[in-house]
N, C-alpha and C positions, 0 to 999 in steps of 0.2 A: 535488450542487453546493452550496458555499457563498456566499452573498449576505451583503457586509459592506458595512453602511449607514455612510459617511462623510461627516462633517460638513468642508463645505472651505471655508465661514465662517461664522465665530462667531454664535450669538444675540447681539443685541446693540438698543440703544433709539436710534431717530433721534429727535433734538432738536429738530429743526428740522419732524418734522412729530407730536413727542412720542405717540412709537409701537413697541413694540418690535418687531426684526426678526427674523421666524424665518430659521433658518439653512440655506444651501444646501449640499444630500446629493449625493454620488454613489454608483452600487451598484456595487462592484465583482463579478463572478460570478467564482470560484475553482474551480480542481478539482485536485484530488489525483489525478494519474493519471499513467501510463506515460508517458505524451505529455510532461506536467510534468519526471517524473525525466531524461527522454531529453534534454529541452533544458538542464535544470540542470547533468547530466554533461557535455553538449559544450562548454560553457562553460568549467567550474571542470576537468575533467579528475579527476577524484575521486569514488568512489563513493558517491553519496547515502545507500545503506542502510546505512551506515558504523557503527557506533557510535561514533565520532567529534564530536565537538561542532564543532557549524559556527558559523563567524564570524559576526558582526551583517547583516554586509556579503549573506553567503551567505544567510542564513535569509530576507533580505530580497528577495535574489536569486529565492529560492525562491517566493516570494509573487506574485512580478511573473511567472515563469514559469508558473505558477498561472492566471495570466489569460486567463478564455476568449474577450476582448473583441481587436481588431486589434494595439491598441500599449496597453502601460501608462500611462495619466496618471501622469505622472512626479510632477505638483505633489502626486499623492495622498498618497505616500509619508512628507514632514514629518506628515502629519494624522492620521497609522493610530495607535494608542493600546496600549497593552498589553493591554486590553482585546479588540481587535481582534486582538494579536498571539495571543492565550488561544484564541479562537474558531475559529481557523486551528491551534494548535494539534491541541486538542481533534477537530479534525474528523482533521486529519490521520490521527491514532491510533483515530477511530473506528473500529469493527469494521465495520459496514457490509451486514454478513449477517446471517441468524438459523441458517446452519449452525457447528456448533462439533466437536470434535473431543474423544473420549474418548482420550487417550493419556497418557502419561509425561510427565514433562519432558525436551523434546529435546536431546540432545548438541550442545552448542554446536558451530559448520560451522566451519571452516578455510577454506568456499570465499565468496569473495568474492561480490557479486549485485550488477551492475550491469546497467543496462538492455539492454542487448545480451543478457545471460544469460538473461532472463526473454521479450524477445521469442523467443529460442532458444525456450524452455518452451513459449510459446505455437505456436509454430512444429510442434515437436514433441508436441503433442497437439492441433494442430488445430483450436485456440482461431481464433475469427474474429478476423480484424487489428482493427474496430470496437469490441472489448473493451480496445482499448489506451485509450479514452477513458472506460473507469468508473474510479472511484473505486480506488486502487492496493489496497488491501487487501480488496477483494473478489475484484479480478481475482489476487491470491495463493492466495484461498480455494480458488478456479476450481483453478488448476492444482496445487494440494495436492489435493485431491478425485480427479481425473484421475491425479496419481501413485497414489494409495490403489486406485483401480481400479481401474490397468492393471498393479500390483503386487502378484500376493496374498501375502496375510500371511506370512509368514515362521513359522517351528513354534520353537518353545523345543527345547531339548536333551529334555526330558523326552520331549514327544509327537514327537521325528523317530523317537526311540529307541524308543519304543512301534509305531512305525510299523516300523519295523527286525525288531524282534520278530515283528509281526504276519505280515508279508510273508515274514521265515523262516520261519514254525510255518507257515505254507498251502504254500508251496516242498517240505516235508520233508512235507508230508502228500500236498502231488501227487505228487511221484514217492520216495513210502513209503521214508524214510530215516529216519535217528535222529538224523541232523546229520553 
């Protein structure tokens, strides 16, 4: 979860009883989750994981869907800073696990992933629905892990064909042929 501390008025010095005023915060609590993209899509109609650059309007959209609280303080929104906007970044793209993956660089997908696809994924391995509320890129983690193990490895040309070989030569030795 992310906690963005908002200043929603100024520091500033009363004259009249000459004394500076600290400024009043609110905490918004944020998450980056399933939940978030799911409501963001039924909105905008367009896939979040898009490579696509999203509008001011959307990014901001995304924020407020973000909100673990009832309803968005709407008046928050003039006061969030770029700063604010970095830190929501930043988390967004956090990793979020300490599991990592020794592979290639993956063939970029042709297939789309919008929230519907990925509850599928969860659906299809079993994932608790309750995982729809962690942080989105771990619950990706989750179900890349889940394909890895319910899919073994795939063999190179080399070792199927080594395999080919080996499975002949024991064939021609069980029932004593020459090929």
């Amino acid at each position: 979860m992310l906690r963005l501390r908002v200043a929603i008025t100024p520091e500033g010095f009363n004259e009249a009883t000459s004394e500076f005023v600290s400024p009043d915060f609110i905490v918004l609590e944020l998450e980056h989750s399933l939940v978030s993209v799911s409501k963001w899509e039924s909105k905008w109609e367009i896939p979040f994981l898009s490579t696509d650059d999203k509008t001011e309007e959307q990014a901001l959209d995304y924020v407020r869907m973000m909100y673990l609280g009832d309803e968005f303080p709407e008046h928050v929104t003039e006061k969030l800073t770029e700063q604010h906007y970095n830190l929501v970044a930043s988390y967004i793209n956090a990793k979020m696990t300490a599991t990592w993956f020794r592979e290639e660089p993956p063939s970029p997908s042709r297939e789309v992933v919008t929230a519907e696809l990925i509850y599928y994924w969860m659906i299809a391995h079993t994932i608790p629905i309750e995982c729809q509320y962690w942080h989105l890129n771990r619950l990706l983690t989750l179900i890349k892990i889940c394909n890895i193990k319910n899919n073994p490895e795939k063999k190179g040309r080399r070792e199927s064909a080594a395999d080919r070989r080996r499975r002949n030569q024991e064939m021609k030795a069980k029932l004593g042929t020459a090929g």
